[in-house]
N, C-alpha and C positions, 0 to 999 in steps of 0.2 A: 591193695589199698592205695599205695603210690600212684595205679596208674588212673583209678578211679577220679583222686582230686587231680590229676593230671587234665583229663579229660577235659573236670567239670571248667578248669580254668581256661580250658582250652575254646569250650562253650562259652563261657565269661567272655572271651576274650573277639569271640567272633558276634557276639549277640552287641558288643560295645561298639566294635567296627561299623559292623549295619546301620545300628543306630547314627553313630557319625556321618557317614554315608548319606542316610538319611534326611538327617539334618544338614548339610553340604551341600545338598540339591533342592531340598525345601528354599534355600538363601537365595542359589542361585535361580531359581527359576521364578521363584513366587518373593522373595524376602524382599528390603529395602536393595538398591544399587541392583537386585536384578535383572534378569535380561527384561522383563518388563518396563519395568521402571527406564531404564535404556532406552530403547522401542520408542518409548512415551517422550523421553526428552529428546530423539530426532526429530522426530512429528515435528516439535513447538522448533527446532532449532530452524527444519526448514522452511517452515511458516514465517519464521521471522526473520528469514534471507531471502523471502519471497517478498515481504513488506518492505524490509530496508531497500530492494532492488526497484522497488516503486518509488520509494519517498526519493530515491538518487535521482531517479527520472525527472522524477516533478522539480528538484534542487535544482539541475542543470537546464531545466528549460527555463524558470524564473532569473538564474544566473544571467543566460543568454538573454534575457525579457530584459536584464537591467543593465546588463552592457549593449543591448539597442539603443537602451532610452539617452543612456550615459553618452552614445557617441554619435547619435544622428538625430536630425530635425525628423527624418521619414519617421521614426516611429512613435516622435512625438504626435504627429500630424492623425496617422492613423488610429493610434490610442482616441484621439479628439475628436477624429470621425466616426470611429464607432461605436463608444462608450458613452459621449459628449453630443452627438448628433451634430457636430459645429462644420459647418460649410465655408469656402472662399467667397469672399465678393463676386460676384459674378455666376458663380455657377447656381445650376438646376439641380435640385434636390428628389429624384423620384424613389418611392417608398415602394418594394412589390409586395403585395398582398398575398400569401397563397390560401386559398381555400375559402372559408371564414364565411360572413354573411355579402348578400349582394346588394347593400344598400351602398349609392353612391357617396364620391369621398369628393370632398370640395376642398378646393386650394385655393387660399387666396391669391389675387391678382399678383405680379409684382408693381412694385414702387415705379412712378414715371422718373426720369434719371433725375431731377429737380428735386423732389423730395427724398430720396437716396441719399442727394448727396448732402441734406440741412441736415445740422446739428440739432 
């Protein structure tokens, strides 16, 4: 009889383990903090060292865009030329067209230097 419940506790006792077992690898593989759930949060982790490594980009080139503007006339000048269409006295302004329709483009004359130069 002794070795009977021996046994059965011994059954007990291994059917308890498995179960553990069981549920230990259920956690880890499939549970909350699993290696799933893991997996999942590199993805986003790298995604968003991929985006921060853009937005530095774009940080450092606006950086340099304002320590231009901060330290020289040139890039005032160019901002004004090509944002502003703003030209010097004197010079010729030509526009190149690519593609588009073939209907001619008229430019006014210039100014004879007498009315140029009236207020």
């Amino acid at each position: 009889m002794i070795q009977a419940s021996g046994r059965r506790w011994l059954a007990v006792l291994l059917v308890a383990l498995a179960a553990l077992l069981a549920f230990l690898q259920y956690r880890l593989w499939l549970g909350a903090g699993g290696n799933a759930s893991v997996a999942e949060l590199e993805q986003q982790v790298q995604a968003q060292t991929r985006e921060n490594a853009g937005l530095q980009q774009r940080n450092d080139a606006l950086r340099a865009e304002v320590q231009d503007l901060k330290s020289g006339e040139v890039a005032v000048e160019e901002r004004a030329r090509s944002e502003l269409g703003m030209i010097k006295p004197g010079e010729t302004f030509y526009r190149v067209v690519e593609g588009g329709s073939s209907a001619p483009v008229t430019v006014p004359a210039p100014l004879p230097e007498a009315e140029a130069d009236a207020p």
